[in-house]
Each structure stands twice: as structure tokens, then as C-alpha cells.
N, C-alpha and C positions, 0 to 999 in steps of 0.2 A: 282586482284580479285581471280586468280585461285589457288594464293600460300594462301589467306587468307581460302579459300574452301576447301582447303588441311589440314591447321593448325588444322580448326573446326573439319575435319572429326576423325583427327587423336586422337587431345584432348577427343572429345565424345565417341569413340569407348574405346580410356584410361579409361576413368571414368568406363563405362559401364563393358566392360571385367575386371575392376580392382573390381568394385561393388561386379559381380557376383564370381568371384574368391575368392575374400578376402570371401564373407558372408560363400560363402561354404564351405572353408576351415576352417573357425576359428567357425562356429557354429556346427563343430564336437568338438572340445576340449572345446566350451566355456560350461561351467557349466551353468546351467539353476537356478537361485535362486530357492529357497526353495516355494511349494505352499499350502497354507494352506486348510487343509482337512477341509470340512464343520464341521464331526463333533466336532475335536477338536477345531474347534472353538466354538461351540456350549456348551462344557466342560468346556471353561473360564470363569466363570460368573463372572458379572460385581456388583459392589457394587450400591445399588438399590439407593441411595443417594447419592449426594456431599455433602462432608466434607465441613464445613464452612471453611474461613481462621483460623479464630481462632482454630479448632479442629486440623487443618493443624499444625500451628506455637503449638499445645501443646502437637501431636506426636511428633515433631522434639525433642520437650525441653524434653522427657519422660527420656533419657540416654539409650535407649535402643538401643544395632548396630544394625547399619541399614547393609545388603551385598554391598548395592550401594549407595554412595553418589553422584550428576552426580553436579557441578555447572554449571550453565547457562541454563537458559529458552527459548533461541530460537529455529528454527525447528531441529537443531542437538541435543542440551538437552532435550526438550521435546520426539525426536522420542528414546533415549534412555534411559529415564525413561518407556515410555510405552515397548518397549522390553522388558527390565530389567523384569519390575512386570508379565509381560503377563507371562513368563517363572517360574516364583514365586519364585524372590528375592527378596528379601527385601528393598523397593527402596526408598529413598529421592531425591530431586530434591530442589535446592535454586537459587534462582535467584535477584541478585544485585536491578534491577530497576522491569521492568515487561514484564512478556512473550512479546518475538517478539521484546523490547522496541527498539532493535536494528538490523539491517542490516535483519531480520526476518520479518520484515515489511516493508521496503523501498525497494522492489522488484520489478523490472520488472512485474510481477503479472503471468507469463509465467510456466508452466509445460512441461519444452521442452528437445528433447535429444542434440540439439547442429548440428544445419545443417553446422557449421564454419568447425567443428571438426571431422564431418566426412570427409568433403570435405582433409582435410589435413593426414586424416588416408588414404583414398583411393589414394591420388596423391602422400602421400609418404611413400604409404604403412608401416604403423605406426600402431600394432598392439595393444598400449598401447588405442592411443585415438579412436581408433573401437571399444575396449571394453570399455572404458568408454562413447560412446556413446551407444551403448549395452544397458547397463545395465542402462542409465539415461530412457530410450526407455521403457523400461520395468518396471522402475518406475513411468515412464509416464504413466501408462494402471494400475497402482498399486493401485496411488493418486484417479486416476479418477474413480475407480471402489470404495474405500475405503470413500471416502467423494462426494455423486455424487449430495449434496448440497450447497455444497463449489466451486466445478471445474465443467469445460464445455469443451469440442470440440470447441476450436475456426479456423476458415479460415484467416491464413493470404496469402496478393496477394505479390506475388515478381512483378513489374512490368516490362518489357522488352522495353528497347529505342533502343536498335540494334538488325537486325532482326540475327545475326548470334548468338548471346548470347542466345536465344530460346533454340534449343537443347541442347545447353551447360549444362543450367538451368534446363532445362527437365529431364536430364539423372543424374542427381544432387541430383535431388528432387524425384526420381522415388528409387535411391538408398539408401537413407532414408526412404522412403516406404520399403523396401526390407529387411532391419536392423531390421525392428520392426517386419517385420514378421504377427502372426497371434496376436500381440498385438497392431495393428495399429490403428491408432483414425479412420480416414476416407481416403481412396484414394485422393492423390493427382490429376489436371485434368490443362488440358492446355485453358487458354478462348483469344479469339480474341480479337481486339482491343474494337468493338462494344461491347461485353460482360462484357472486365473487365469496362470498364465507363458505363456500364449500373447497376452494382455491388457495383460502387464504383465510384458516380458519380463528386466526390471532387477532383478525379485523375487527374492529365495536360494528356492534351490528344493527346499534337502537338509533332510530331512522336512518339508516342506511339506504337509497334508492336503487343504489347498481353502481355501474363502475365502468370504466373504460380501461381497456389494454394494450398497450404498442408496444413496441420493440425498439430496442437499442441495444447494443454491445455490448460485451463486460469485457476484462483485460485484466490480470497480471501486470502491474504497470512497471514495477522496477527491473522482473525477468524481462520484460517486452524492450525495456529500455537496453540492458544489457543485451538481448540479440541480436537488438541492431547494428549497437556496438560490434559486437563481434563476427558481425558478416561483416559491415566492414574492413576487422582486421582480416577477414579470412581472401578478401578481394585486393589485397596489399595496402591498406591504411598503419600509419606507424600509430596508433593510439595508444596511450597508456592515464590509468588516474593517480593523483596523489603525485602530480607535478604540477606546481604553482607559475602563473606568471608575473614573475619582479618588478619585469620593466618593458616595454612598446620598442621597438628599434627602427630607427630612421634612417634613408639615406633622401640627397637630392635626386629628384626627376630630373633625368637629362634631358625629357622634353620640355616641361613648362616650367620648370628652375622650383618648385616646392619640396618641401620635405615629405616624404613620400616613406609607410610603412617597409621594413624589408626583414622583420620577423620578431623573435624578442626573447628576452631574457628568464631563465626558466630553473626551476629547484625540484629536484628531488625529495618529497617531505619523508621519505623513507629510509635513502642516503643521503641523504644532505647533499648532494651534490649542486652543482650548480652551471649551468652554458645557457650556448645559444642556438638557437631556432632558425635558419634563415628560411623565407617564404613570402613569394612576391604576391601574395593576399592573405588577410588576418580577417577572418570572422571571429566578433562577440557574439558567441551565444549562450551567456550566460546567466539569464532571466533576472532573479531579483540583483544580481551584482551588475548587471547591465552596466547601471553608470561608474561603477568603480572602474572600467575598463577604457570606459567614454572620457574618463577624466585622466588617464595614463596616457591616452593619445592627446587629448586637451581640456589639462585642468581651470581652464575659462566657460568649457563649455555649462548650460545649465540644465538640471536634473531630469530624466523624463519617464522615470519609473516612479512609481504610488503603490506600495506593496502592499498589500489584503491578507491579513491572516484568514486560513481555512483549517477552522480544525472538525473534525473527525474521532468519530469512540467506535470502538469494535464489541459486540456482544455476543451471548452464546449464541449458537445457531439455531435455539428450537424458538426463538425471535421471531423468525420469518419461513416460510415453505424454502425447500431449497432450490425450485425453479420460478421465484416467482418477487419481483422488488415492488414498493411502494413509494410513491411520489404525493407527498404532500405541496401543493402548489398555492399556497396561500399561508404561514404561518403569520406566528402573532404580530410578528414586525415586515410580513411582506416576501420574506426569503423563501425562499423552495428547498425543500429539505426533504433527502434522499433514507429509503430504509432496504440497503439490498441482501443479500445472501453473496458471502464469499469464501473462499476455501475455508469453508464447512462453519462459516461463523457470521455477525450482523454486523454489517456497516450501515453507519447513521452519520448523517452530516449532508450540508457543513455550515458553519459560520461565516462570516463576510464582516472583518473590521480590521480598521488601518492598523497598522505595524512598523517596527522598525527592522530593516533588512542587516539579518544574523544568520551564522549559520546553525545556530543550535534555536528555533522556534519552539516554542513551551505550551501544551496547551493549558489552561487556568481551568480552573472550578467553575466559575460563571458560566463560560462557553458548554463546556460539559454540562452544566445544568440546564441550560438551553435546552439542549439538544431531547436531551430525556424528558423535559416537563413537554417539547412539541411531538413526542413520540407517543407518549400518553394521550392524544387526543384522539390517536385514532386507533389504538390497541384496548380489547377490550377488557373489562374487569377482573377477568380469568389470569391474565398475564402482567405479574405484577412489576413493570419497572424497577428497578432498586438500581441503586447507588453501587451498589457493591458488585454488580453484573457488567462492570464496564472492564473487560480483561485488558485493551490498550485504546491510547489517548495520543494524536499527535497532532499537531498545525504545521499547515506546507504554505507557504509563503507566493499569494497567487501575485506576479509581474503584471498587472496593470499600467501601462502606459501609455504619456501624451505621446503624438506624433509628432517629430520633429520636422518632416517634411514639411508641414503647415503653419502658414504663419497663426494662427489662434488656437492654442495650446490649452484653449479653459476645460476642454470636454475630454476624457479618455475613449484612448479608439478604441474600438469594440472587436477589431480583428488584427488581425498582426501586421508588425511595420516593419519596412528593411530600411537602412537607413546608409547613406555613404558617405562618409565625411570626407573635408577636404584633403587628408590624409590618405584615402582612401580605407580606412576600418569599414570594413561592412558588418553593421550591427544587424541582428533581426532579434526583436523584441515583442513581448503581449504574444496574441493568439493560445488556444489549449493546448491537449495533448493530441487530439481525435485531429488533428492539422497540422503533426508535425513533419509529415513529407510531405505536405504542400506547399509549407513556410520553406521548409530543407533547399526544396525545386526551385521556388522565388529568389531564394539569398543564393546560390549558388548561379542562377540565372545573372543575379546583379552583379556578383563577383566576376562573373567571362567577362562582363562588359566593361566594367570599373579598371581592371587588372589587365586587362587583353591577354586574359587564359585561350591557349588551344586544347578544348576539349577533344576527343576523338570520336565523339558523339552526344545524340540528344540525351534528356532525363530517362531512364529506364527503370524506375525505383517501383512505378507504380503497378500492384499487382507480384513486383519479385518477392518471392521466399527470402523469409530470413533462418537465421540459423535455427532451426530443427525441424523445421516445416516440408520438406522438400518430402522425407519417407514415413511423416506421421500419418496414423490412420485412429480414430477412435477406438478401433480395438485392436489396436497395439498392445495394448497393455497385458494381454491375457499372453502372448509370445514370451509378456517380460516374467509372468507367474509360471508358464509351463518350461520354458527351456532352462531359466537362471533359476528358479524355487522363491521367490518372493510372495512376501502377504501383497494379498490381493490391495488393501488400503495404499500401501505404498509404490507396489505398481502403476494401478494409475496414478498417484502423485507426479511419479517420475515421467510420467507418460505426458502428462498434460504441462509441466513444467520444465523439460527438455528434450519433447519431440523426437525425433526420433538419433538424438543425442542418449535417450535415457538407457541404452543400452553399452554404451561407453558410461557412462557412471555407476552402472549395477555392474560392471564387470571389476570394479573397483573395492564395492563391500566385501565386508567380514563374512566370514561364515559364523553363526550363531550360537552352535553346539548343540540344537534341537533339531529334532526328527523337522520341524516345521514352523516357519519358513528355512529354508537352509543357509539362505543368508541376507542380509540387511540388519544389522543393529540399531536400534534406534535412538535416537538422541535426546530424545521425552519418550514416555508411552502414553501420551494422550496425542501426541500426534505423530506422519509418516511418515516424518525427514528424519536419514540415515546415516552413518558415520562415512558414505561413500560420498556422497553431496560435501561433505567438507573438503575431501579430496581433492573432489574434481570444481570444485570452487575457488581453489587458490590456481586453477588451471584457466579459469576463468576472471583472471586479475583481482582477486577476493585476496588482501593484505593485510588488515585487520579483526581482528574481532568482531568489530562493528558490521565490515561489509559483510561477515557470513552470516549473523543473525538478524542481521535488518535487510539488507538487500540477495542476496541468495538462496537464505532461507525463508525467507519473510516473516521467522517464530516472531519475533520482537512486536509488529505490528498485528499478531493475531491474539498472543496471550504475553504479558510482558513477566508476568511469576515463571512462567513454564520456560521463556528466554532466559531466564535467570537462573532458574537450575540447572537447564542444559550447557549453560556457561562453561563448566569443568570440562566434562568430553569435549565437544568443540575445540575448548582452550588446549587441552590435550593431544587431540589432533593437527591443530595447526602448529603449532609447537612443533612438532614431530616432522614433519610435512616443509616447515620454513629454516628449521635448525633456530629455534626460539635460545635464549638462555633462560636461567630461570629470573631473572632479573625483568627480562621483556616480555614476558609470559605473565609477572605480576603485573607489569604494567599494563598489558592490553586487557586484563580483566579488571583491572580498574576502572580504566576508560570504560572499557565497553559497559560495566554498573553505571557510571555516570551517565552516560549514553541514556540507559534505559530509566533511571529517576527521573534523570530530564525531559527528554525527547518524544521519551513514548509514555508519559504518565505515572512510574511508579510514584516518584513524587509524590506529586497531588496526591495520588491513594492516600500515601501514608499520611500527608498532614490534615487529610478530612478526618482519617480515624481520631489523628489526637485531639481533634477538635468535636467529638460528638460527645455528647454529657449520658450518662451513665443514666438509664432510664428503666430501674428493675423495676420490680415490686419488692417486699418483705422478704418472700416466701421464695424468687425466683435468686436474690441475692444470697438467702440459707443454700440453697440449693446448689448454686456454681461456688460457694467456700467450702461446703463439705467433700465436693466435687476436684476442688486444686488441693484441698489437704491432702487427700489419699493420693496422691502425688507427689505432694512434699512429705515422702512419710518421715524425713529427718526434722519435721519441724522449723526450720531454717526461716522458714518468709518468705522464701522463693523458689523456684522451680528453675534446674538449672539441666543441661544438655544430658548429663548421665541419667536424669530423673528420669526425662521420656524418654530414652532409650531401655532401662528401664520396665517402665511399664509399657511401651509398646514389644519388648520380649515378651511380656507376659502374656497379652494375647497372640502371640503367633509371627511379631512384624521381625524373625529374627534378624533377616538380612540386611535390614533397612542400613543404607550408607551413613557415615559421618557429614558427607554433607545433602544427604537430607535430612538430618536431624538437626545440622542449621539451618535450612529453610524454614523447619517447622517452627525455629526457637525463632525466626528474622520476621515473621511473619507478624507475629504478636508484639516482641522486644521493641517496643515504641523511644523510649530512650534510649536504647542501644549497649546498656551494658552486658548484654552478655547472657540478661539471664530473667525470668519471669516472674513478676511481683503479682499480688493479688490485683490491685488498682488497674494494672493492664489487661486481665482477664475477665473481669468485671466489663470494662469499657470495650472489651473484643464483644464479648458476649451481650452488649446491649445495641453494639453498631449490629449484629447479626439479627436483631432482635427487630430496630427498623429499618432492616434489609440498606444501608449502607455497606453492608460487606456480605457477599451472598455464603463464604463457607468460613471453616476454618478448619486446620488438620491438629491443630492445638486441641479446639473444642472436643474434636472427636473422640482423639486420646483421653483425655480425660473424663469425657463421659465412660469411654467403654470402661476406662480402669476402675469409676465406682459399678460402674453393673458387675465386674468381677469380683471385684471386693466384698458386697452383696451375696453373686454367688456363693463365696468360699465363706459368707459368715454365715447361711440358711444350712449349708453342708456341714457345717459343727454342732447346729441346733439339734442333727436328726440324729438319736442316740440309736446306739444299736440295737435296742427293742425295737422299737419303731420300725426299723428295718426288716424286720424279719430274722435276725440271728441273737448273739450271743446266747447264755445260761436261760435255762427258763423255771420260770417260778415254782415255787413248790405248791400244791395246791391244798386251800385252808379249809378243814372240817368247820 
């Protein structure tokens, strides 16, 4: 005990004196980013309107050079299209699928400097990764000041099961405070055992010692992405997504005689159309396609992306407190594994394992069971993990990369690289999200230089509003309930997810036909997004199916059943809204099903179901046959779409739609014909049974219809004596 009391004292005092040494020496040399004067910001003005897409895709085609062409739309493209124009170059922006479509939306949801990375800059004294938590610190305070409708201060608990790890933790998490300086979210604070399960009462609590608390971020990452975007169009950037780039275009240097980039060749995936781009600088920033781009300027060159799958499960929200995340900092294989609260549900993740770079990333069964068997270690026995509690699943494809600046390529950098070929392509590749207007500032830095752009001024990104941010107030939202008549639920949605945009999209909904709310329809009733949000989404370069339920709405990524039934309206709407035929209408809801089997987990659902073996007892298998008979009252074998409809008349469900009665029937229909066998009811009701599948609305139905059936057969039992009426007897001498 006394050598272990020695170890801690020694480690802690390490930490602490390496903390305060390292900060003080290296925050004399460290250069302090650039801060943006009020009133040149104020000098910038923004263009009073969005460009429609179409006005977007008819600058591009004008022929006119652009100073910057950037490819790729997520938060590295997008944060360097808004630099670019802030500064007043001439900027284009294309983007293959659609803003965020990738690894830009499948985030941890986190605006964090890296508590890993400091801990290994301090312990080994590594001046590289102090500054890169530096500076991610400081764009922590950058985000949150720039979109303070998008990001929030969240509290995550470290929890503590050894009471010697406390100070360890303590002096850890205090030096992270220390880094960030007077850009700190909130004080970190050390809470007792009774405190942290009073905070966080889903916590195991059997030796528990205490817990430490800090701060870091949270973010809307795909809307955060899209704002950027769209202040940049709003400051005159030609940006549009779902334009591919074919082909690199070359002319000679009239100075040094090379073949020198002068813009490229570009498709419409919407019109098919097809031109050119002219633009005397080309940024890749296209994360895991990185080298696809690298090898259209030179297919000699050698690879320098190493792609990481990161997947991610989404759970209900009564998971976690809704102010309050958990950081496992040790699982079973060393990863750190996140458990937070997000629009109103639980993110868990992530994983970390090599991959092949696709645009459609899958998460698997294993990953997903990861994740839940390392979330159970620290949730107590009260709160049962199940298999069937994971509403969506997806993997975002993390761009790990060597530097090619350096001749020894064996190690991956650990912060982001710009790179300038001799083409001049300005690559910026690696680094996170919580860094991408630093990366933005760095690569557009390197492109004046490479290019010999005349900017009209320095970087002023840092610190500027992005689109919604300029008239949002946190209670905005009650403006949006008292003047326009909305549920309170969805006011704030709008409030927090379009700033003070949100009243240009309420002015867009339906009116209801009820005394209250008086207007907003909603597109599920389990959650707050409205038929006016689709409107103003295809206003927002939403072309797809996909982009309005995956990146506008974010349904897809919170519940993917609920994505799926909202599928119709949506589909209806945008239809209506794009001049759809019915032809292209079938077809974006196919896609966008595919989309969601694949990308956001339904899949995997369904093939774990088929795969769980049927585990009744005697008594519980009588019980669920007697249970689908009174449903199949035709005797048939099966249960087919008129059956529940049906019996759920009977108890009351009169209105219930046609297609919700195929979600009820899809939900079960394992094989897909059409229609329900005993074998699949059976196997529904045994996955329920060991919480592989948390409900079922099949189940329900057919419970309630035999408790009816029951009913109506107790009610024929009671004869009208019994009752109290009919003839009454004659009485016998």
C-alpha cells in the first residue's frame, strides 16, 4: 500500500508540475490565432438572399474563373469556401453527394480539445500534441461562440471505481482546464459518490468512489456543416452539392514551363449535365477520397489516407440524464468510449478499425455489440441494455493520414496536413471537426501563397456568425409559440436547429385544423420536425430524399423505423415542391430505404432478428398461438394486412393509415411476402423476450385483440338473471 501511495504521489505531482511547466513555457511562443475585430466584421456584408441551387449550378456554368475552386462539402470544404469569400476571392465550392454526406455527419456530435492527447503531450512531454490540443481548445470557444444555436456546453462524468485514480483524474482534468485558459467552457469539479448517482442516476454504483466533471461542446454536426456552407453562399461563394469532379484541368506555367492546375471538369448528378470550372487554385478537401483526387492530378503519386471505421448506435434518451455525458476512458481493448444525450436520445460510440474507403459505410453486428457489452460496465443493473434498444447504427469513415510533407511516412500525423503538389492541388487532409476553421485558415493561407491569390484581406472567420446565429437568443422560441401558435416541442426544435432562420421556416407550415397548435404538422408524432422543414430544406440545397431525412432532418440518425414511416409525407412533399414525376418519386424512396437498411442500421436489425432462435417455454408458446389465432379468425396460417386492420378497428385504432398497417405488417414480415406466419410471431415474441427487440406493435395488437375476445366471451357468460332483469321466477310452496 505504501509503494502504491508513493507511485500516485509521484505520477500526480508529474502531471501537475509537467501541466504547469509545459502551459507556461509553450504559451510564450505559442502564437495566439487571429481575433476578429467587431468591426471588420461588421465591413463584411452578407448577401441579403440565398441563391437558389439552380442560380448556384448557372454561376458555376457562366466560364467565368473562379480564385478558388475547393472540392468537397464537408466541414473542411465548406470551412474553406467561407474563409476563401470572407477574404474576397472568388470562390466555388462542389460537392460529389451532399454537404456533410460523409464522415461530416457521422460524428461523435462532440466539440472537444482531446483529454487522450493531452494526457500524452504532458507525460511525454510532446510539444507537437499540446499544440494541437491548444489550438482544437480554442476552437472549441470559437464554434461555440460562432453558432450558439447549433453547440452547447455539455458536462461529461469520468467515473472513478479506484479510490487512488481520483487525483490521478483530477490533476488530468484540472490541466485541461489550464490549456484552455480564459477560453474555458466551464470549470471542471470533483462530485462524491452520492452526488455523481444523484446526477446520473443510471450510473453502477457498487464501489463507485466519485467522479470527475469537465466540459466540452456538443454540436448538431451535419446542420453546423450545412451553416457554414450556406453563409458562405450567403457572402457570394457559387456552392452547390451533387456535382462530381470527372477530370483535374491543366494548362502550362508561363513562369516555370510545368503543368500547372487551371480548374476541372464537372457533372451534374442531378441533370446530368456536364462542363468546366476554370480556377487558378484547386483545394482537395475531400477526407477519406483524399487520394482519389491526389491521383487525378498524379496517378504516380503514393497513398496517404489509412481510413478508420467509426461507428456509433443511438439509444432512447431515458439512457442517460439529459444534461449530463459519460466518458469511459479505458475499455476492454484500450478505446475510450463516449455515452452522451442528443436531441432527446443516447449516443454511444465509437469504434476504431481499418476500412475500405466507400461512400456507403455499414455498421456490422460486432461493432454494435462492442459498444453495448462496454456500456454495461458502467450502467447499473436497474437499466437493462438490450439489443433491441438501438433505434440507429451508422460508421463514418475517420481520414487518418500519413504526411506527405515528410520523408518517413510509417507513423500517422495526429493533426492535419496541407500539402501542395507540384501541380499546385492544395490538399488539406486528417485533423477533426472541432479544427476545421483552423485547417480552412491554414489551407487557404497556403493556397495565396502557392497561387499568388490577391486577397483583400486577412482571415476573419474566427469568432464570425454563421447562418442563424446573428438574432438567436435562447428564448427565442417562446416568440415562435406566442406569435405563429406552435407546440412548444417544436419551437424550440426550430429554435435551436435554425436560429433565428426558424421563423422563416414556421412561416412556411400548414395550419393543423386544431384549436392547438395552429400550425406545424408533423412528420412522426414521436418527434418535432414538421412539414415546413421540408420546404425550407430543398431551399437549402436538400435534392434528395436522403438529404432531408439524414442531413436536414437528422430523423434517420435518431430513429431509423420512425425515418421510415415518415418516408411518405416527406416523399410527398418534396414531390410537390421539386415537380417530382411519379416515376422519380418511386425512385427516391427506394433509394432513400436502401439508404436506411444500409447506412443507418435497419439491416443489421433485421438480420439479427432472423437469426435469434425461438426460446419460449410450453406455456408461453400456447399462449402467443392462441393469441395470432384470434387474429387469423379465417383460419388461413397467416395474418395478412386486412386481419390487423381489422382488429385494430376493433379496439378503436379507426383511422390508423394504409401505410401504417404496412409498417406494422414490415416490421414482423421477416421473409417479405406480404404477410404473417405463426413461425415469425413466435420468433418476434422470443427476440422481445430476450430484449433483442425492445417493442413490437404487431405484439400489441394481438394481445389487445385476445383481451377483447375474452372480454366479449365473459359478456355472453352473464345471463340475464345474473344481471338483475329478465322474467322472475315463480316462487315454490
Amino acid at each position: 500500500m505504501a509503494s502504491r501511495l508513493r507511485k500516485l504521489g509521484i505520477t500526480a505531482a508529474g502531471v501537475a508540475i509537467g501541466a504547469a511547466l509545459s502551459t507556461y513555457a509553450l504559451r510564450v511562443s505559442d502564437v495566439s490565432p487571429h481575433h476578429v475585430q467587431m468591426e471588420e466584421m461588421q465591413r463584411i456584408r452578407r448577401k441579403r438572399t440565398l441563391p437558389s441551387r439552380s442560380e448556384q449550378v448557372k454561376t458555376l456554368q457562366s466560364g467565368e474563373e473562379f480564385d478558388v475552386l475547393i472540392i468537397g462539402g464537408g466541414a473542411t470544404g465548406a470551412g474553406c469556401a467561407l474563409d476563401a469569400v470572407t477574404r474576397g476571392l472568388k470562390t466555388a465550392l462542389v460537392e460529389a453527394d451532399d454537404f456533410a454526406s460523409g464522415t461530416s455527419s457521422k460524428s461523435t456530435k462532440l466539440i472537444h480539445g482531446g483529454v487522450r492527447y493531452l494526457q500524452n503531450a504532458i507525460m511525454g512531454l510532446d510539444i507537437e500534441q499540446y499544440r494541437m490540443v491548444k489550438e482544437a481548445l480554442h476552437e472549441r470557444a470559437s464554434m461555440l461562440r460562432s453558432a450558439p444555436h447549433l453547440t452547447r456546453p455539455l458536462p461529461i462524468m469520468l467515473p472513478v471505481y479506484t479510490w487512488w485514480q481520483i487525483p490521478y483524474f483530477w490533476v488530468g482534468i484540472k490541466a485541461y482546464d489550464l490549456v484552455a485558459g480564459d477560453r474555458n467552457v466551464k470549470t471542471s469539479y470533483y462530485l462524491s459518490r452520492e452526488d455523481a448517482l444523484e446526477l446520473f442516476p443510471m450510473l453502477r454504483g457498487d464501489k463507485l468512489c466519485g467522479a470527475i466533471v469537465y466540459y466540452d461542446g456538443q454540436q448538431d454536426d451535419a446542420r453546423m456543416c450545412l451553416a457554414v456552407s450556406l453563409t458562405a453562399a450567403r457572402h457570394g461563394a457559387a456552392i452547390t452539392n451533387h456535382v462530381e469532379v470527372l477530370e483535374l484541368l491543366k494548362k502550362k506555367d508561363p513562369e516555370g514551363g510545368k503543368d500547372i492546375l487551371c480548374g476541372a471538369k464537372v457533372r451534374d448528378n442531378i441533370s446530368k449535365k456536364e462542363w468546366t470550372i476554370k480556377a487558378k487554385c484547386v483545394i482537395n478537401a475531400t477526407g477519406p477520397f483524399t487520394d482519389s483526387i491526389r491521383k487525378m492530378d498524379n496517378p504516380t503519386v503514393k497513398t496517404i489516407c489509412c481510413p478508420s471505421s467509426g461507428v456509433h448506435i443511438v439509444l432512447p434518451g431515458y439512457y442517460s440524464p439529459q444534461q449530463m455525458g459519460l466518458l469511459d476512458p479505458a475499455t476492454s481493448d484500450g478505446r475510450v468510449i463516449f455515452f452522451l444525450p442528443w436531441l432527446n436520445g443516447t449516443i454511444a460510440g465509437t469504434t476504431d478499425a481499418p476500412c475500405e474507403v466507400t461512400r456507403s459505410p455499414m455498421p456490422s453486428e460486432d461493432e454494435i455489440q462492442f459498444i453495448l457489452s462496454e456500456i454495461k460496465n458502467y450502467l447499473n443493473k436497474d437499466v437493462d441494455v438490450r439489443r433491441g434498444d438501438v433505434l440507429s447504427a451508422w460508421s463514418g469513415i475517420r481520414p487518418l493520414v500519413q504526411d506527405p510533407n515528410k520523408g518517413d511516412t510509417k507513423s500517422l500525423a495526429r493533426n492535419h496536413i496541407v500539402h501542395v503538389s507540384e501541380s499546385k492541388l492544395i490538399t488539406i487532409a486528417g485533423g477533426k471537426w472541432t479544427t476545421f476553421r483552423a485547417m480552412a485558415e491554414h489551407t487557404i493561407d497556403a493556397a495565396i501563397k502557392a497561387c499568388k491569390l490577391e486577397p483583400e484581406r486577412e482571415c476573419v472567420t474566427d469568432g464570425l456568425w454563421i447562418e442563424g446565429a446573428q438574432g438567436w437568443t435562447p428564448t427565442m422560441y417562446i416568440r415562435l409559440v406566442q406569435d405563429l401558435g406552435l407546440e412548444v416541442e417544436v419551437a424550440k426544435h426550430l429554435a435551436i436547429s435554425y436560429g433565428d432562420r426558424a421563423f422563416a421556416v414556421a412561416k412556411m407550415a400548414a395550419l393543423t385544423g386544431k384549436r392547438w397548435p395552429i400550425i406545424g404538422k408533423k412528420l412522426h408524432p414521436e418527434f418535432p420536425y414538421i412539414d415546413a422543414e421540408v420546404r425550407y430544406g430543398i431551399r437549402e440545397y436538400a435534392c434528395t430524399l436522403v438529404d432531408m431525412v439524414a442531413r436536414r432532418l437528422r430523423l434517420s440518425f435518431l430513429n431509423v423505423q420512425a425515418a421510415s414511416e415518415a418516408l411518405p409525407m416527406v416523399a410527398d412533399i418534396m414531390a410537390e415542391e421539386l415537380k417530382w414525376s411519379k416515376e422519380e418519386k418511386e425512385k427516391q424512396i427506394a433509394a432513400c430505404e436502401h439508404f436506411l437498411q444500409t447506412q443507418m442500421g435497419q439491416q443489421v436489425n433485421r438480420q439479427l432478428k432472423e437469426k435469434i432462435p425461438v426460446n419460449l417455454s410450453k406455456s408461453e408458446v400456447e399462449t402467443y398461438t392462441k393469441r395470432f389465432e384470434t387474429i387469423d379468425k379465417d383460419k388461413k396460417g397467416y395474418v395478412s394486412i386486412t386481419d390487423i386492420k381489422r382488429a385494430m378497428k376493433a379496439f378503436g385504432d379507426a383511422e390508423v393509415s394504409g401505410e401504417e398497417l404496412h409498417d406494422i405488417l414490415r416490421e414482423i414480415d421477416t421473409n417479405m411476402n406480404g404477410q404473417v406466419e405463426l413461425d415469425e410471431y413466435l420468433q418476434m415474441m422470443s427476440a422481445i423476450k430476450s430484449g433483442n427487440i425492445s417493442h413490437s406493435r404487431f405484439a400489441a395488437v394481438a394481445e389487445q385483440e385476445e383481451i377483447r375476445k375474452e372480454q366479449e366471451r365473459l359478456r355472453k357468460q352473464i345471463t340475464v338473471d345474473r344481471s338483475g332483469g329478465g322474467q322472475q321466477k315463480k316462487k315454490v310452496n
